[in-house]
C-alpha positions in Angstrom: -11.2 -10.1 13.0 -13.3 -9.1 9.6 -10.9 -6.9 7.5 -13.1 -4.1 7.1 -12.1 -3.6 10.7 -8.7 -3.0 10.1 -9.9 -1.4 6.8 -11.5 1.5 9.7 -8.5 1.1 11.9 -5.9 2.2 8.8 -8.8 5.2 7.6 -8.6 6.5 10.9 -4.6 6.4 11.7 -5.4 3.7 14.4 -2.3 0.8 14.9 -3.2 -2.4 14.1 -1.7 -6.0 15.9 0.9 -8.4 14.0 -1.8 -11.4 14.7 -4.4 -9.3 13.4 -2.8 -8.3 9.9 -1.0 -11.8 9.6 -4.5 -13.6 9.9 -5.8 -11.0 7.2 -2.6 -12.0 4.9 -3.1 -15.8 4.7 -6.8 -15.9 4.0 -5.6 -13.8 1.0 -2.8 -15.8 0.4 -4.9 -19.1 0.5 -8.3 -17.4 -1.3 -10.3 -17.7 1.8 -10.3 -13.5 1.1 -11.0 -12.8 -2.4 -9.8 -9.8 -4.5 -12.9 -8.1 -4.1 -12.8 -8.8 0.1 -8.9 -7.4 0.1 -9.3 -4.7 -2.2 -10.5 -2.1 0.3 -7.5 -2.7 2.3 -4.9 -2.1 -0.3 -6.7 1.4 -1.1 -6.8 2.0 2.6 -3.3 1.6 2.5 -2.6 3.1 -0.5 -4.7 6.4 0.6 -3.0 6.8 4.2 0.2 6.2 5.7 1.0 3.2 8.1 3.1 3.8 11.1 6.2 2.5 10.9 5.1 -0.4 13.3 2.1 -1.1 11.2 4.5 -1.4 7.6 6.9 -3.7 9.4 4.1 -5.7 10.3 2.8 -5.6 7.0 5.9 -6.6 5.7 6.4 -9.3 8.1 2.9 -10.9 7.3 4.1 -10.8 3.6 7.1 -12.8 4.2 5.7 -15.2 6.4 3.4 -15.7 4.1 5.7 -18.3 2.3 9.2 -19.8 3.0 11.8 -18.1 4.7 15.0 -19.5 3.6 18.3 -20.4 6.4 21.1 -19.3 4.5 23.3 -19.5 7.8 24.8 -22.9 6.3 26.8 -20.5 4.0 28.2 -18.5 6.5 27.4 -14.7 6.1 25.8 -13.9 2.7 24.9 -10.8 1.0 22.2 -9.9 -1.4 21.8 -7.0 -4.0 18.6 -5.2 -5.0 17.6 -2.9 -7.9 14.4 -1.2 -8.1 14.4 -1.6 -11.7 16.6 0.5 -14.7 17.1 0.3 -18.3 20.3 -1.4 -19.3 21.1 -2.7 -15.6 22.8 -5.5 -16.2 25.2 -5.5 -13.1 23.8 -8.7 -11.2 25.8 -10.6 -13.7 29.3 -8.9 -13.4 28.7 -8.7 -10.0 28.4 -12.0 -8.2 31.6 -13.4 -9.8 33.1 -10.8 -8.6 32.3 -10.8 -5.3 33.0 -14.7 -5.5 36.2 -14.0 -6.0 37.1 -12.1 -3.2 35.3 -14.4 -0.7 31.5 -12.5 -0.3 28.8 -15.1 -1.2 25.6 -14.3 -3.0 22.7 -16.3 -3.3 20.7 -14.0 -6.5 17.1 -14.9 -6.7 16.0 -12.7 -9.8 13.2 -11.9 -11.7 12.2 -11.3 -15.4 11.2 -8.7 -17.5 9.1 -6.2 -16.3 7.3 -3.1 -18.4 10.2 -1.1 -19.6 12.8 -3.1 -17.6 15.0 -6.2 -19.1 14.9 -9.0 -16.4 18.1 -10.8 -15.1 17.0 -14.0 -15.5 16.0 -13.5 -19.2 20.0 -12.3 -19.9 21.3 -15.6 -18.3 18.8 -17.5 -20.7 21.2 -16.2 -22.9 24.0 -18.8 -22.5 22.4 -21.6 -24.3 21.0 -24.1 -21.6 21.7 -22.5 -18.6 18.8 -23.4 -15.8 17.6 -20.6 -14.2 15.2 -22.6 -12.5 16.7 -25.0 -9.7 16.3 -26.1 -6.2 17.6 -24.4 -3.5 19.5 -27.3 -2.6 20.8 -27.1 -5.6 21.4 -23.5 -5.0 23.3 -23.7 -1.9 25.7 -26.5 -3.2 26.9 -24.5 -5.9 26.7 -21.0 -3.6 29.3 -23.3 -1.8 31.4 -24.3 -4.5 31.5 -21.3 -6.8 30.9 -18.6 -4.2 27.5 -17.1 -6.0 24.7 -18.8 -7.8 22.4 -16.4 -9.6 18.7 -17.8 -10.5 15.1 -17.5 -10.8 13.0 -16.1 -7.5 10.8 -19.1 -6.3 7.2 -19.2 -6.0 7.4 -20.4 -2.2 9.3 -16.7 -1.2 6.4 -14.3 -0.2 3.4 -15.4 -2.2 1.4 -13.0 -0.4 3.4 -10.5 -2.4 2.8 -11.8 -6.4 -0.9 -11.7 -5.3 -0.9 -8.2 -3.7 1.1 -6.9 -6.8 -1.0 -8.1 -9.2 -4.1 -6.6 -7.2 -2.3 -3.2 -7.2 -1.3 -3.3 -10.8 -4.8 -4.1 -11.9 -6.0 -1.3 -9.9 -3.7 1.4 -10.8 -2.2 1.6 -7.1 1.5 0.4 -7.7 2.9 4.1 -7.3 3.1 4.5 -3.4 6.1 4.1 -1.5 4.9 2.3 1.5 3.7 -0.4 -0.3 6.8 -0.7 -2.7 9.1 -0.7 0.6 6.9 -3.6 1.7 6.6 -5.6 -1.1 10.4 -5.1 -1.7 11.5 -5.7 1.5 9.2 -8.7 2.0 10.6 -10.4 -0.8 14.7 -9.7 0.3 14.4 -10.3 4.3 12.3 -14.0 3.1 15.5 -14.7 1.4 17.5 -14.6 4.6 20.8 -12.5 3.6 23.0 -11.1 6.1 23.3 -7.9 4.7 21.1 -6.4 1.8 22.5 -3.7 -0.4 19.5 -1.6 -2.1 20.0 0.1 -5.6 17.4 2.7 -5.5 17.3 4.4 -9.2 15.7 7.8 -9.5 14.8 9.4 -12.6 13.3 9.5 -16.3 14.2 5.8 -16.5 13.0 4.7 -13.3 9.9 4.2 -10.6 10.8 6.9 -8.7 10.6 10.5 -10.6 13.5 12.2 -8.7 16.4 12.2 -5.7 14.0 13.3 -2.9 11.3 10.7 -3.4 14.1 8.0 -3.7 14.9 8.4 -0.3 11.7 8.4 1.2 11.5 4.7 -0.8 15.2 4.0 1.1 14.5 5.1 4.4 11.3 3.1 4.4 13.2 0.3 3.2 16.1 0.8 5.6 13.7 1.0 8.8 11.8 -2.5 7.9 15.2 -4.1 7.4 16.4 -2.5 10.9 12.6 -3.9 12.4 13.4 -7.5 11.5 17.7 -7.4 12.8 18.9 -7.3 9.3 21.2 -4.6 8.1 20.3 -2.6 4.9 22.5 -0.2 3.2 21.0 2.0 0.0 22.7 3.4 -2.7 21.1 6.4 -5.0 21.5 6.0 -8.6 20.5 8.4 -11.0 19.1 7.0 -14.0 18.7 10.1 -16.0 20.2 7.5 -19.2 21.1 3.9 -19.9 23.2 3.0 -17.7 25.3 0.9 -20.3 25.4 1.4 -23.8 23.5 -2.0 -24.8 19.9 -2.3 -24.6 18.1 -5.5 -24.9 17.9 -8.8 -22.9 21.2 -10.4 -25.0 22.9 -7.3 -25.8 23.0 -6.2 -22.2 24.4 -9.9 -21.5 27.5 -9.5 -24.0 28.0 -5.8 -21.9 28.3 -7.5 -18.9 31.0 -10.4 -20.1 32.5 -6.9 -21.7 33.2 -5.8 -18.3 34.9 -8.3 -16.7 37.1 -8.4 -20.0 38.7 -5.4 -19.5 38.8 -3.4 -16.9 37.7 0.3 -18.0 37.3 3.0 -15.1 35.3 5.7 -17.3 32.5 3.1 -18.3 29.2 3.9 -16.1 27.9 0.4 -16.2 32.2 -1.1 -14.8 31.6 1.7 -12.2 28.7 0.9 -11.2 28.9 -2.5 -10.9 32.6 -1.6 -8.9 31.0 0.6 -6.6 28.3 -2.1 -5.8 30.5 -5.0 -5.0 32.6 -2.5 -3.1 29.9 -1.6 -0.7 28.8 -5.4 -0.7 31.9 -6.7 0.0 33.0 -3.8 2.6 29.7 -4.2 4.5 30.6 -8.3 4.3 33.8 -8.7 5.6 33.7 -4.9 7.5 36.7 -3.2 6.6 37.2 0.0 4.3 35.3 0.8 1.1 38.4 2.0 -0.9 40.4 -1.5 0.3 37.0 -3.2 -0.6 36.8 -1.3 -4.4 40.7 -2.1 -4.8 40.0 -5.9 -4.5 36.9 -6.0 -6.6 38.7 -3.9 -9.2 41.6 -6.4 -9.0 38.9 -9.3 -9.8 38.4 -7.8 -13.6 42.6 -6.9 -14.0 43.6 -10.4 -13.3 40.8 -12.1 -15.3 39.4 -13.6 -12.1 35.9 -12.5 -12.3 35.6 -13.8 -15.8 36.8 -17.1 -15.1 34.5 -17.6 -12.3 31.4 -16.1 -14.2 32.4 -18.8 -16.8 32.2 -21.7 -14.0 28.9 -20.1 -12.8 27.5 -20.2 -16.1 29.2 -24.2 -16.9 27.6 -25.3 -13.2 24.0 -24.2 -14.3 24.0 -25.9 -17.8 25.2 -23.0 -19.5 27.2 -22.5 -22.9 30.2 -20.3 -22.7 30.4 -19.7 -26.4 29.0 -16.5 -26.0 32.1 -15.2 -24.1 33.8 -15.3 -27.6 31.0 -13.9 -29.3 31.1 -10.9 -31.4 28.2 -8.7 -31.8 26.2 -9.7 -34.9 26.3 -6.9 -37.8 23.3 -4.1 -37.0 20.3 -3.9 -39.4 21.4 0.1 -39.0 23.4 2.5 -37.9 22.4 5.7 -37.3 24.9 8.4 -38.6 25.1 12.1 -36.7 25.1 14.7 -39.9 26.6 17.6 -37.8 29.0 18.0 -34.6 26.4 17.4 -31.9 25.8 16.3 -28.4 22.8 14.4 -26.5 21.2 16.8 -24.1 18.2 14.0 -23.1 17.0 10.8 -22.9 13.9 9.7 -22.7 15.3 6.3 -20.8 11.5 4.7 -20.1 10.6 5.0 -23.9 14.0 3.2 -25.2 13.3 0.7 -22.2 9.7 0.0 -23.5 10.7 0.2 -27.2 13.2 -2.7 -27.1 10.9 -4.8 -24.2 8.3 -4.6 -26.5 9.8 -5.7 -29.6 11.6 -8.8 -28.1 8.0 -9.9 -26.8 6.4 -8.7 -29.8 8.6 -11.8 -31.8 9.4 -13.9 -28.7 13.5 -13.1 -28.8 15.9 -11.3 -27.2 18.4 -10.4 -29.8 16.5 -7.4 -30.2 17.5 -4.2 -28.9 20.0 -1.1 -29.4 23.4 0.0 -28.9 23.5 3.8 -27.8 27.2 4.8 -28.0 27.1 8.2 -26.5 26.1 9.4 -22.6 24.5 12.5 -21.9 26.5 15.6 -23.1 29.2 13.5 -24.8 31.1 15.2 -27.9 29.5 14.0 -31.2 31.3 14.2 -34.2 30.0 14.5 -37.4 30.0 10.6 -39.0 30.1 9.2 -35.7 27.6 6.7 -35.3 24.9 7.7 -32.6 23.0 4.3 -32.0 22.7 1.0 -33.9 19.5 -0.9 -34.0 18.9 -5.2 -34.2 15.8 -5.6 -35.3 13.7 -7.6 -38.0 14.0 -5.0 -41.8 10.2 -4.9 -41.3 10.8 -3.2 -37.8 13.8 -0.8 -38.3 12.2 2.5 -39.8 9.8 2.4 -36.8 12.5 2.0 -34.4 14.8 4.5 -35.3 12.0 6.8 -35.3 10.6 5.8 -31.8 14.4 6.0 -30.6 15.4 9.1 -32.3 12.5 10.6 -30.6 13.9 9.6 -27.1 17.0 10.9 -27.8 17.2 15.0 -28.0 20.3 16.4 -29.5 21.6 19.5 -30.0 
């Protein structure tokens, strides 16, 4: 079938056959279809919806497109996605944890993205730890250490990086049935039991608020349901950081922070808490609040640190930074008056800090915000600390200070 016939099929509502769209998908993949060729099929897309039917097969087509892993060696496995957020560093406190009380995850993540900080970047951290390894290798330590967290492969939906890269050249990233599909391509490729999907909403996310959120999850729900997998969503406002640390190493020392000491009131503990909960409930099937007991318990008894210092020994990693304190600031920024933040601008401070760690090719870079929204400020407290080069400081307090209102 030429694709300008499904082209005319999608323009006028008409359903279109798996074998139809999966043909269409592999001459992309394999360049027999050029950019140009695919384009109007993308905007087709993009400009009307898909029956549910249609996305799936969509979706489908994308992750058949490239391997589809067998984790059924390991038993039942979970796997945890975010749609992106600024100072979401939970992968990494998260899979030790859920190691320890027997819920395996196999974490194939990617890298910094526009005003996000990339998982696999803030396990570069530990000096020598390989993010990039077979899946073999993988599975062997999945089986020995209960988790392995590492870099997405190019054989899992290729059809996707191609796709994406159309869209963002074109300026049509922003609709939700293709983010659902190119999403959910990815995860059901990867072969998890059970997927648990972190859908932020908000200043410092994709999606601008709560209602368009769950269009995005229920999308996203329905294509797991389509190919027998079960999904579960979770709705996270991301109205702020979500931790206090922002940038690729600081965000790394946050997460060791957590499994440290267990601290009830900190967002980024109870997020990653309720996470593994809801992973580890929807794993093993029993309560939630029995689940969130044994996770907490992981961080009490010094269990989840432990095992995230194994994790990061098996891939190659140094564990000096677990003892590491965090290097003096360039500058703090002092609150002259009794004061409280009443916004953030969480997509600037996201790009701000992104940029200047690709800017000088590090990721030391970054800034520590030590207030949430509507906190008490006292006056002398210090608001935010910046790491950066002296050359860089003046303009980032100015670019930060603008994304943070006070009254």
């Amino acid at each position: 079938m030429d694709i300008m016939d499904i082209v005319k099929k999608v323009e006028n509502h008409q359903d279109f056959s798996y074998g139809e769209i999966e043909n269409i998908i592999k001459n992309y993949t394999d360049g027999t279809l050029t950019d140009e060729q695919f384009f109007p099929l993308v905007k087709a897309i993009y400009e009307n919806n898909l029956s549910d039917k249609c996305l799936y097969f969509l979706t489908k087509a994308m992750k058949n497109s490239g391997e589809v892993l067998d984790l059924s060696p390991l038993g039942r496995s979970v796997d945890k996605h975010s749609t992106g957020g600024v100072s979401d560093t939970t992968t990494i406190a998260l899979v030790p944890m859920l190691a320890c009380v027997g819920t395996k995850m196999l974490k194939l993540s990617g890298r910094s993205l526009g005003f996000t900080g990339g998982t696999c970047d803030k396990l570069e951290c530990f000096s020598g730890y390989k993010t990039n390894i077979s899946l073999d290798d993988a599975f062997k330590l999945v089986n020995e250490n209960g988790g392995c967290m590492m870099t997405s492969t190019s054989s899992i939906a290729p059809a996707d990086k191609k796709i994406y890269a159309l869209r963002d050249r074109t300026n049509l990233v922003d609709n939700v049935s293709l983010i659902a599909s190119s999403v959910m391509s990815k995860k059901l490729a990867t072969g998890a039991d059970v997927i648990v999907l972190d859908v932020k909403y908000g200043n410092g996310a994709f999606m601008p608020d709560k209602k368009s959120a769950k269009i995005l999850g229920k999308k996203m729900e329905m294509l797991a349901k389509y190919d027998n997998k079960k999904a579960k969503v979770v709705y996270s406002k991301m109205s702020q950081p979500l931790g206090h640390n922002v940038g690729t190493l600081l965000e790394c020392m946050e997460a060791i922070n957590v499994l440290k000491k267990y601290n009830k009131k900190d967002a980024l503990t109870k997020a990653c808490v309720h996470l593994g909960a809801i992973c580890h409930s929807l794993d093993k099937k029993i309560n939630y609040f029995v689940a969130k007991r044994k996770i907490i318990n992981t961080i009490k008894s010094g269990k989840a640190l432990e095992k995230l210092k194994t994790m990061v020994k098996s891939q190659g990693g140094s564990v000096e930074l677990f003892d590491k304190q965090y290097p003096k600031s360039q500058k703090d920024i002092v609150a002259t008056k009794n004061t409280k933040i009443t916004n953030f601008d969480t997509k600037e401070i996201g790009m701000v800090v992104n940029n200047l760690n690709h800017k000088y090719n590090e990721n030391k870079y970054g800034v520590i915000i030590n207030f949430k929204l509507h906190q008490k400020i006292k006056k002398g407290d210090i608001i935010f600390s910046i790491y950066a080069p002296e050359n860089e400081v003046l303009n980032i307090e100015k670019s930060i200070k603008n994304a943070i209102k006070t009254k």
